[in-house]
C-alpha positions as CSV (number, residue, x, y, z in Angstrom):
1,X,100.5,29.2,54.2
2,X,102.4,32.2,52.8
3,X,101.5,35.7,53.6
4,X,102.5,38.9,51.3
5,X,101.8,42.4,51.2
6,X,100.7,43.5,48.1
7,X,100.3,47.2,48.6
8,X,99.6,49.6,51.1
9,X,98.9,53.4,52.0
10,X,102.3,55.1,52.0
11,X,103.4,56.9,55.4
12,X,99.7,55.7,57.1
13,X,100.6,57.3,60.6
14,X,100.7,60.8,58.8
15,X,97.3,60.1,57.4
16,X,96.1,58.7,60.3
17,X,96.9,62.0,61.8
18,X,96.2,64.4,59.8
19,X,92.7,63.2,59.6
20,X,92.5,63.5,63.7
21,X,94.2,66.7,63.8
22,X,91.2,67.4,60.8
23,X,88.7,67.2,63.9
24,X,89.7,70.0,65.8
25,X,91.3,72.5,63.7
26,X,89.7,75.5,62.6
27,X,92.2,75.9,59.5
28,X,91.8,73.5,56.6
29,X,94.4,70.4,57.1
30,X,94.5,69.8,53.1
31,X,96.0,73.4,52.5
32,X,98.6,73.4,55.0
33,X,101.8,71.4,56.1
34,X,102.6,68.7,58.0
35,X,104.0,70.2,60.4
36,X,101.6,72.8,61.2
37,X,99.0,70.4,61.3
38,X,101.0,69.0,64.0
39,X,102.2,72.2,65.7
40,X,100.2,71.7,69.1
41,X,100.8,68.4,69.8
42,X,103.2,67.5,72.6
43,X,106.7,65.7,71.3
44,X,109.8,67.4,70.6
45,X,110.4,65.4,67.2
46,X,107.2,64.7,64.5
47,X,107.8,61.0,65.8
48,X,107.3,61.8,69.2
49,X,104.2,64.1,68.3
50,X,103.2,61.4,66.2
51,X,103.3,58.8,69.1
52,X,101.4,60.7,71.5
53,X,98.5,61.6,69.2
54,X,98.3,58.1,68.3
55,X,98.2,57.0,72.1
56,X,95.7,59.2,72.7
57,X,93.4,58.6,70.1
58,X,93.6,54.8,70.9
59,X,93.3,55.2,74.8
60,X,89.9,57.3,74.2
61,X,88.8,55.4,71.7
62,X,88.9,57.5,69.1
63,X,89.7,54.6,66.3
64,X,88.0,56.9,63.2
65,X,90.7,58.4,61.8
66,X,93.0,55.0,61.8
67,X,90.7,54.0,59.0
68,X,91.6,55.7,56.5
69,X,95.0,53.5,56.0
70,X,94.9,50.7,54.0
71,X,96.8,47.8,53.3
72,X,96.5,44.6,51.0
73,X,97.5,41.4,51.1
74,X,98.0,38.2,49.1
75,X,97.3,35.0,51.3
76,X,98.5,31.4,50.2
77,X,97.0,27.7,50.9
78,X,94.7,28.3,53.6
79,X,92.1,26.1,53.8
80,X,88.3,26.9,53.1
81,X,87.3,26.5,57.0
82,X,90.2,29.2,57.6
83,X,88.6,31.2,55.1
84,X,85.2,30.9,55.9
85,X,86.1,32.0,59.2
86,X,88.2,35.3,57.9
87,X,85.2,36.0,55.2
88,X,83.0,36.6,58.4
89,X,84.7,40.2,59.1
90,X,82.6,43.0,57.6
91,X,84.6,45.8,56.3
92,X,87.2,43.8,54.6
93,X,87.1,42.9,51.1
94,X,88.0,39.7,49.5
95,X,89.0,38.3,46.5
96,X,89.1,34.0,46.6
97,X,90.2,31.7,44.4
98,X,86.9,30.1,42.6
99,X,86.2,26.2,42.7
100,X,84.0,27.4,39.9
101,X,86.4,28.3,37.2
102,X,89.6,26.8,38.7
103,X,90.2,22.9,38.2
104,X,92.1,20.7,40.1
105,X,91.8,17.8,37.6
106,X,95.9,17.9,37.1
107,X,96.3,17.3,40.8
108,X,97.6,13.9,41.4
109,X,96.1,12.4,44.0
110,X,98.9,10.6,46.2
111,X,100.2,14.1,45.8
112,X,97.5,15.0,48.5
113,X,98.6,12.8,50.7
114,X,101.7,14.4,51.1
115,X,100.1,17.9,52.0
116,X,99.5,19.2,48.1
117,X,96.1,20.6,47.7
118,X,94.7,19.8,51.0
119,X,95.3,21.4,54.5
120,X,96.5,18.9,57.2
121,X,95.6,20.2,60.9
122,X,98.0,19.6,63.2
123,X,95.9,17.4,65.9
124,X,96.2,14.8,63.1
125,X,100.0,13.6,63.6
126,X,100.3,15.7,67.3
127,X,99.4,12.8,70.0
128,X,99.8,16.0,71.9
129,X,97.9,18.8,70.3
130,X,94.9,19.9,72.2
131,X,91.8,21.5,70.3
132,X,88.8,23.4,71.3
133,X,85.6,21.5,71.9
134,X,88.2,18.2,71.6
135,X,86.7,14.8,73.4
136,X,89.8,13.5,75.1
137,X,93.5,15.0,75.9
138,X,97.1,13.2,74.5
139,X,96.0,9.7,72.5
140,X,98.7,7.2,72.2
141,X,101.1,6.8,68.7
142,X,98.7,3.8,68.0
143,X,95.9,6.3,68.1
144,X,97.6,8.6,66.0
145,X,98.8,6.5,63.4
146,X,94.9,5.5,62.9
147,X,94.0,9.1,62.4
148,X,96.6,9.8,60.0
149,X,95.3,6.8,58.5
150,X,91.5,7.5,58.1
151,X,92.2,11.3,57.2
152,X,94.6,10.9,54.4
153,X,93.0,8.3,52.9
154,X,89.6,10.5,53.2
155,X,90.7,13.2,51.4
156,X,92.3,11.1,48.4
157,X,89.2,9.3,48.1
158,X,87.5,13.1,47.8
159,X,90.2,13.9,45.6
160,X,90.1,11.1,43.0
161,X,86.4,11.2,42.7
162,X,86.1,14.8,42.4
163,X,88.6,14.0,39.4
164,X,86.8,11.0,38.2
165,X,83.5,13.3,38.6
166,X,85.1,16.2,36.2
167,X,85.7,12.8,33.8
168,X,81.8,12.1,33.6
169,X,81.1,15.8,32.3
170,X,80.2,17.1,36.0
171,X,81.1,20.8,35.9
172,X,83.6,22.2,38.1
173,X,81.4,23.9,40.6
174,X,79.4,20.8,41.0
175,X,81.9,18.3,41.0
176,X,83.9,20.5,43.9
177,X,80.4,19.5,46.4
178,X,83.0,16.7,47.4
179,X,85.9,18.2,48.0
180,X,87.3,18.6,52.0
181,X,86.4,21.7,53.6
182,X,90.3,21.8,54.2
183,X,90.8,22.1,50.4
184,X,93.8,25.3,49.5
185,X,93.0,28.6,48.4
186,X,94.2,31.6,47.9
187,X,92.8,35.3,48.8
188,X,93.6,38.7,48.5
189,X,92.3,40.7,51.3
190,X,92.2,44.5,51.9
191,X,91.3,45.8,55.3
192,X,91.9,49.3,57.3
193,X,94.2,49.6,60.2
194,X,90.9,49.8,62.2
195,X,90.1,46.4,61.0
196,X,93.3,45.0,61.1
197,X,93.3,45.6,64.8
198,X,89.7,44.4,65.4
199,X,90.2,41.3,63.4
200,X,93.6,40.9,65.5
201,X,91.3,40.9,68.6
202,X,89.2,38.1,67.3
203,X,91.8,35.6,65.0
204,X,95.3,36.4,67.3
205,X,93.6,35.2,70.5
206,X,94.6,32.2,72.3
207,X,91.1,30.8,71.5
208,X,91.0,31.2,67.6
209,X,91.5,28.3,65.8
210,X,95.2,27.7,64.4
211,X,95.4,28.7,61.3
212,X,93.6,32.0,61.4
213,X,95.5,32.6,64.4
214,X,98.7,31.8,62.4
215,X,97.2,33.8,59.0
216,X,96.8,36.9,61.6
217,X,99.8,36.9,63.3
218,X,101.8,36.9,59.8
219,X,99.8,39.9,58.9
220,X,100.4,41.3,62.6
221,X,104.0,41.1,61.5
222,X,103.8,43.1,58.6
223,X,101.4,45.4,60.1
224,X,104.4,45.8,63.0
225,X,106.7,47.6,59.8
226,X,104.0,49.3,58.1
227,X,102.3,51.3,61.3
228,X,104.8,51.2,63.8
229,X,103.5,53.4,66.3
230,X,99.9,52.0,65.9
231,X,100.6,48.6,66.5
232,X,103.0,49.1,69.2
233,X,100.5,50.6,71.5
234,X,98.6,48.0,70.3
235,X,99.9,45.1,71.2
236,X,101.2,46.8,74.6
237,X,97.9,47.9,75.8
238,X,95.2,46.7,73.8
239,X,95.8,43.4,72.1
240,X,93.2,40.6,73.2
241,X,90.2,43.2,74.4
242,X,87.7,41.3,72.2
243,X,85.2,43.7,70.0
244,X,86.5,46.6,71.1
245,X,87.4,47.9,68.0
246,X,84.4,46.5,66.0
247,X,83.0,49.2,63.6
């Protein structure tokens, strides 16, 4: 999986306050400075003003005005389950790749074996991996070795006769009926920093499956550079409060 920013709103925190400050000033914010926007709140620096109107707002709940900052991202090689897991977020918008109008009949299918095409979950090679809702703890190597075994060749066989399927004049969004659940794709999502942080909630915690978890912390990352002083508080004092922050 590979994660990239595509875009996003330039200088967010200023936005984000500006439209607070919007709230409860009697002047009109779009006509006047920065700075005087910012005039009554405490902080010697704008950074410091900027940090404490951001606390606030988040400590009161006041999560409006954060979202009106945007940011895009381009998402590699997750796997449909990841993404029909993501997809279930209102406010976010999606673009996927389409089974419909994209082939895989140039795939090679020993190819997927070796991880092209297809995501391989961890618990499949990990003796020691532990799921949710899993039957049993640590297996042995023998145990392991017959997973890897069964999968693998699973999602060959899925592979070739998808292929052999587009052979017989089967359209491509038929034909992909067989294909694994844990087939790649790629998406392009765009979400506010509202979102971000509610979505954060629900695919960062320790319960989330782990590849949205690993997709959200990679965009937690980036969201770390991009609104510093929201995600800071954040992750100090909010991070893992489930729903909190749903719209």
């Amino acid at each position: 999986m590979d994660v990239h920013l595509l875009e996003a709103t330039e200088d967010p925190e200023r936005v984000i306050c500006t439209a607070a400050r919007n709230d409860y000033s009697s002047s009109f914010v779009g006509e006047q400075s920065f700075e005087k926007t910012m005039e009554t709140v405490d902080g010697e620096t704008m950074e410091e003003k900027k940090r404490t109107l951001i606390g606030h707002l988040l400590g009161h709940g006041h999560y409006g005005p954060f979202e009106h900052a945007h940011a895009t991202f381009a998402v590699k090689g997750i796997s449909r389950s990841c993404m029909a897991q993501i997809t279930r977020h209102r406010h976010v918008s999606f673009d996927i790749q389409s089974q419909r109008y994209v082939a895989f009949d140039d795939v090679d299918p020993e190819d997927v074996r070796a991880g092209e095409m297809v995501v391989v979950p961890p618990s499949v090679s990990d003796a020691d991996w532990i799921g949710r809702n899993q039957r049993d703890g640590a297996v042995t190597e023998e145990t392991i070795q017959e997973r890897e075994q069964i999968f693998h060749d699973s999602i060959v066989q899925s592979v070739e006769q998808y292929q052999q399927l587009l052979d017989l004049g089967l359209p491509p969004e038929d034909a992909r009926f067989v294909l694994p659940i844990g087939s790649k794709v790629n998406m392009v999502m765009t979400l506010n920093a509202r979102m971000l942080m509610h979505v954060a909630d629900m695919r960062a915690a320790a319960d989330s499956q782990w590849e949205v978890r690993d997709m959200t912390e990679q965009v937690l990352d980036f969201a770390a550079d991009w609104c510093p002083l929201t995600f800071e508080y954040y992750n100090e004092n909010m991070k893992g409060r489930k729903n909190r922050l749903a719209p």
